[in-house]
BAVEXPA-215129 format. One record per residue (C-alpha): residue number from 1; residue in one letter; x negated, y negated, z negated. Coordinates in nm, 2 decimals, always signed. Each point is the difference from the previous one (the first is absolute). Example, Ala and Ser with C-alpha at 12.3 -4.5 7.8 and 13.67 -1.06 7.14 Angstrom:
// residues 2
[site 1, 'A', [-1.23, +0.45, -0.78]]
[site 2, 'S', [-0.14, -0.34, +0.07]]
This chain:
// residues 129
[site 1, 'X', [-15.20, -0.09, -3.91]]
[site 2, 'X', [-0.21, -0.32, +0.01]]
[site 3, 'X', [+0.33, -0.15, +0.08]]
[site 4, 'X', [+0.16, +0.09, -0.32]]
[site 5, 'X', [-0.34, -0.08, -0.20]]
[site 6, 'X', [+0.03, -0.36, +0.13]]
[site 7, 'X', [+0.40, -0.06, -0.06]]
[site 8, 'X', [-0.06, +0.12, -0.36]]
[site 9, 'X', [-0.35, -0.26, +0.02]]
[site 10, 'X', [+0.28, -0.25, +0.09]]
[site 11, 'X', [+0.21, +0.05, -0.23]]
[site 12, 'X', [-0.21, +0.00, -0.29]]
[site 13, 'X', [-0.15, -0.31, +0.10]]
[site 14, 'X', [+0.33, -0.16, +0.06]]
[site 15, 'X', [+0.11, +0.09, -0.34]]
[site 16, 'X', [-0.31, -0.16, -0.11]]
[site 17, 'X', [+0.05, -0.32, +0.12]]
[site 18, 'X', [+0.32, -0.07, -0.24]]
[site 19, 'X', [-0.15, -0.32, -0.20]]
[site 20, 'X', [+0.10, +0.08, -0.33]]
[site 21, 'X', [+0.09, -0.37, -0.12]]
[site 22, 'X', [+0.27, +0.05, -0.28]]
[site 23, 'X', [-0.09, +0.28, -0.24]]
[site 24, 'X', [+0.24, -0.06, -0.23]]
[site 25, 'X', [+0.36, +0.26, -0.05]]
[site 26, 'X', [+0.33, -0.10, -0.06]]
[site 27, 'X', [+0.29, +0.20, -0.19]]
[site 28, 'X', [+0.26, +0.14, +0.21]]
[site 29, 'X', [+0.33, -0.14, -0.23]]
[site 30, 'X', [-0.13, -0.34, -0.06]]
[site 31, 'X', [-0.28, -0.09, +0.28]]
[site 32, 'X', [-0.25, -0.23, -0.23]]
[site 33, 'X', [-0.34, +0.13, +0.03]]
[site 34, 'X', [-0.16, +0.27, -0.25]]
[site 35, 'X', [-0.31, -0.16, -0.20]]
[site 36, 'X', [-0.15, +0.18, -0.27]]
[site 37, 'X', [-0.28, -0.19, -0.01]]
[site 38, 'X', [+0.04, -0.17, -0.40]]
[site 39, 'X', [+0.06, +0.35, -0.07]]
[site 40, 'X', [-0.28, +0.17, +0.16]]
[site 41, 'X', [-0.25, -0.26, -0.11]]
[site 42, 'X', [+0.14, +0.03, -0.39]]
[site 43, 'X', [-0.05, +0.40, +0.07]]
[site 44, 'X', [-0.40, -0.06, +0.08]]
[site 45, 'X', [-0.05, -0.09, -0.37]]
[site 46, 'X', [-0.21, +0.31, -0.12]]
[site 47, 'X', [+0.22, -0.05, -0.29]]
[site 48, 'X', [+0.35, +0.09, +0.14]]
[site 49, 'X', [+0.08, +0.32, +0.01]]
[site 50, 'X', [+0.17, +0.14, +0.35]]
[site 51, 'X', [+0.10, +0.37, +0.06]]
[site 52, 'X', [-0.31, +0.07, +0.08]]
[site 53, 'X', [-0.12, +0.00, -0.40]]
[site 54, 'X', [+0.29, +0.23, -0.11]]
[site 55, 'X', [-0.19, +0.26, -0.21]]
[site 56, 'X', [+0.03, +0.34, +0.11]]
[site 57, 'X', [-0.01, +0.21, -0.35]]
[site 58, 'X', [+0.32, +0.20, -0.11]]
[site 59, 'X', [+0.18, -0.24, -0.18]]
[site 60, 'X', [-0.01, -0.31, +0.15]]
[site 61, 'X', [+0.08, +0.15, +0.29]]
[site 62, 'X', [+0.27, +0.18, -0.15]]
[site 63, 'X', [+0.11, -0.38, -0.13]]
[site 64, 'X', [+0.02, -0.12, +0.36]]
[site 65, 'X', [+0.19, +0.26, +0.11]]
[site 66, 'X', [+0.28, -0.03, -0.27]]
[site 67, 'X', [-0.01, -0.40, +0.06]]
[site 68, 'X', [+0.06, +0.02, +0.35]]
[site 69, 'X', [+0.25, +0.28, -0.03]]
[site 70, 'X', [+0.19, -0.24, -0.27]]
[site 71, 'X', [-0.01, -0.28, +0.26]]
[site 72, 'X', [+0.09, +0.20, +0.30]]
[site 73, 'X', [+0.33, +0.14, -0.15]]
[site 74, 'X', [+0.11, -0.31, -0.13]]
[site 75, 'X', [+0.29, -0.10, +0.26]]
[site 76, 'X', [+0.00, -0.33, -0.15]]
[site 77, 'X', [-0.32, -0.11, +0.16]]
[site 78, 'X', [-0.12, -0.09, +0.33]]
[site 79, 'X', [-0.19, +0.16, +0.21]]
[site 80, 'X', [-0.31, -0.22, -0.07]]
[site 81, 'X', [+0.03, +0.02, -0.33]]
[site 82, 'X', [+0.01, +0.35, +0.03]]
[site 83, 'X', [-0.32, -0.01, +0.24]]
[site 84, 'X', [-0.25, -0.20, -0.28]]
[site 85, 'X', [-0.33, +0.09, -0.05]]
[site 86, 'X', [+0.00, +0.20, -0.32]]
[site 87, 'X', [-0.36, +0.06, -0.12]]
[site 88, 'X', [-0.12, +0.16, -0.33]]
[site 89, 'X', [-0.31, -0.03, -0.22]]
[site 90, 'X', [-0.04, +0.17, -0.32]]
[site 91, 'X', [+0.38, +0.01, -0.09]]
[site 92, 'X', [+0.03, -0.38, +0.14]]
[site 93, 'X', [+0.21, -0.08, +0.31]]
[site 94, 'X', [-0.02, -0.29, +0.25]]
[site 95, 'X', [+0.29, -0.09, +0.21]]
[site 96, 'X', [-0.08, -0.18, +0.29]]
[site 97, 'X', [+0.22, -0.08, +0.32]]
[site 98, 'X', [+0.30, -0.22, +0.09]]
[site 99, 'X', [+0.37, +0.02, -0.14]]
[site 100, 'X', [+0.28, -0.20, +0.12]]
[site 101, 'X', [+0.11, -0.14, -0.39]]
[site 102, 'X', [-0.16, -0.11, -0.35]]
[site 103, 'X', [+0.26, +0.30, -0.10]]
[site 104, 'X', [-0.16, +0.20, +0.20]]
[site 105, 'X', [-0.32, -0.04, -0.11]]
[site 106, 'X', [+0.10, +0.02, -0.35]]
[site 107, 'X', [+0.20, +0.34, +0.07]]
[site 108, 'X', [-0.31, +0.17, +0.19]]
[site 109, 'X', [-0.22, -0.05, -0.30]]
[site 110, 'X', [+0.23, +0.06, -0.27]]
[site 111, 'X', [+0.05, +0.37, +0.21]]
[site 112, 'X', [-0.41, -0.01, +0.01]]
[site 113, 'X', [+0.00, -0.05, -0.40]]
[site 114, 'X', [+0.23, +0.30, -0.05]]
[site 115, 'X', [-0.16, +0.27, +0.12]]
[site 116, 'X', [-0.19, +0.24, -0.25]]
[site 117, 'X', [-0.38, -0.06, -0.10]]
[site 118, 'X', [+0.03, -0.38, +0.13]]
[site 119, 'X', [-0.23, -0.23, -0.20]]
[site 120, 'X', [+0.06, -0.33, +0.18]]
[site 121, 'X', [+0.16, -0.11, +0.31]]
[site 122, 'X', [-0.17, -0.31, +0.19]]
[site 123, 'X', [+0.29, -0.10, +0.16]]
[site 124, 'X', [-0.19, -0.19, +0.35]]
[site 125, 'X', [+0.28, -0.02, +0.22]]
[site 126, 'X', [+0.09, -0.27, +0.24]]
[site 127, 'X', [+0.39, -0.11, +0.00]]
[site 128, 'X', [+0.05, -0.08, +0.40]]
[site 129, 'X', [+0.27, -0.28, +0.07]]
């Protein structure tokens, strides 16, 4: 038993000893690195809204869902366009997130705009090139 208590000592300790120099990802397709750095200091501002400040009463709720329905059956678009951060306050929607064109962008919020009991739609999205 004390054996086994000491290979598993060993081991942990081994795996402990990786020197975590380059902390950084890279995407599969295209192998540059991942930084989100501009984009996570810009999100600090107490000022921007993330998901995080998507009310939670009936309707804007209920204006979320129908966005992101809208955008998720829209063939047109890609995937991260249909994967942006839709987030309602008072009957006004923020789009946040990356899309791969200016069209795109323009299409996502236009959708956005269209569904019922929409006042305005802050259209914050990021066209990725």
């Amino acid at each position: 038993m004390k054996i086994v208590m000491i290979a598993i000592a060993c081991a942990a300790l081994a795996a402990c000893d990786k020197n975590p120099t380059d902390t950084t990802t890279t995407t599969a397709a295209t192998g540059t690195a991942v930084d989100n750095t501009k984009v996570n200091d810009r999100d600090k501002d107490a000022l921007t809204l993330t998901p995080l400040d998507q009310k939670n009463n009936a309707a804007d709720t209920q204006i979320t869902a129908q966005v992101r329905k809208m955008l998720m059956a829209d063939d047109t678009l890609s995937t991260d366009a249909k994967n942006v951060k839709v987030i309602t306050q008072d009957a006004n929607v923020v789009l946040r997130g990356p899309v791969k064109t200016d069209a795109e962008k323009a299409a996502v919020g236009t959708r956005a705009g269209l569904v019922t009991g929409v006042k305005h739609v802050e259209n914050d999205l990021d066209v990725i090139k």
